[in-house]
C-alpha positions as CSV (number, residue, x, y, z in Angstrom):
1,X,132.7,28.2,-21.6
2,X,132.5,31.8,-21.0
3,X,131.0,33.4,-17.3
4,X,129.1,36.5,-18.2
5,X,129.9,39.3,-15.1
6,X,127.0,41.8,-14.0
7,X,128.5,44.9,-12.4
8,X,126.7,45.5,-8.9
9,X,125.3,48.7,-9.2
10,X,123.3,51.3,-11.1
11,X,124.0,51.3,-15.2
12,X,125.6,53.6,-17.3
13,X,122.2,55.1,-18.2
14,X,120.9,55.0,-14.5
15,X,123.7,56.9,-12.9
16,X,122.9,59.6,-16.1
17,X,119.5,60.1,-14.9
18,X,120.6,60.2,-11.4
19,X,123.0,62.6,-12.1
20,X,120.5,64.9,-13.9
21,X,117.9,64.7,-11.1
22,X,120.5,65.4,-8.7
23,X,121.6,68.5,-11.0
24,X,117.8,69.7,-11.3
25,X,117.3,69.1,-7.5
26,X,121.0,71.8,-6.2
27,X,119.5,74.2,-8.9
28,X,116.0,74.2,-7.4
29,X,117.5,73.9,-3.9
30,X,119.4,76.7,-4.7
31,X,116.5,78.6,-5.9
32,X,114.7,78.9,-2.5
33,X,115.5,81.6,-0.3
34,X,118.8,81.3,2.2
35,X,116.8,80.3,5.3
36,X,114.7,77.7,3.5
37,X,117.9,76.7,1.5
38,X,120.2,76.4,5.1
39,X,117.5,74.6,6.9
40,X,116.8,71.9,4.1
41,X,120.7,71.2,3.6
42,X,121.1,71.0,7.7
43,X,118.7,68.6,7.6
44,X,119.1,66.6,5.1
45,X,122.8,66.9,4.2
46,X,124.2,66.7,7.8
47,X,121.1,64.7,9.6
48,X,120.5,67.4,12.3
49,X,117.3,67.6,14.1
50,X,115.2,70.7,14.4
51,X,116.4,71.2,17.8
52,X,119.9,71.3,16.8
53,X,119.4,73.2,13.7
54,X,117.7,76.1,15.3
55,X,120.7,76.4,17.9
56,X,122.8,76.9,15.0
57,X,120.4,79.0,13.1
58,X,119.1,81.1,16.1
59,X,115.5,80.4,14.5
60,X,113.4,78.5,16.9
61,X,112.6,75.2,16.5
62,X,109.2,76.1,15.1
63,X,110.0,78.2,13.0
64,X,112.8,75.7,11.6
65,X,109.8,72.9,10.9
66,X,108.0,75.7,9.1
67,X,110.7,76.5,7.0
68,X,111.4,72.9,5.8
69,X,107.8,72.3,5.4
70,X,107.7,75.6,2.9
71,X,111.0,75.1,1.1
72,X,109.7,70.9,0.6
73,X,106.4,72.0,-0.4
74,X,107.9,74.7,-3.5
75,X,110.2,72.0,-4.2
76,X,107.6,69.1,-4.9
77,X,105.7,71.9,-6.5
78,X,108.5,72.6,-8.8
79,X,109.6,69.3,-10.0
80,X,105.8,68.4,-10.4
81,X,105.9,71.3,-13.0
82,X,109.1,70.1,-14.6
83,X,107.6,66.6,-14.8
84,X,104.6,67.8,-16.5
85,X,106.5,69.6,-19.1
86,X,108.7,66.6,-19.9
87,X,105.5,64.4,-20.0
């Protein structure tokens, strides 16, 4: 009789490609200018709202959504391009 064990969680060869796409995804983050850049990590990184992030950034809030939408936008543009060429 012999149990066969499953490790819970990702594979080997998942956590690779995870790793890579989080590689490609600080190099194009890093990429965009510093506002767009700050505003992104902020958000996403720490969970702060627009309110909060534009206290800390002195930008208004508006200027904050703008600045996420922008920095998102050239991102999805980028790894659409990437994606294409790996295709």
């Amino acid at each position: 009789d012999t149990e066969c064990l499953t490790a819970a969680g990702p594979s080997p060869a998942q956590q690779a490609v995870h790793g890579e796409g989080e590689q490609l995804a600080a190099r194009l983050l890093a990429a965009l200018p510093f506002n767009e850049r700050e505003v992104i990590r902020l958000k996403f990184q720490h969970d702060l709202s627009y309110r909060e992030i534009a206290r800390i950034t002195k930008l208004s809030e508006s200027n904050v959504g703008y600045l996420i939408h922008t920095g998102l936008k050239s991102l999805r543009q980028q790894m659409a391009v990437i994606q294409g060429a790996v295709s």
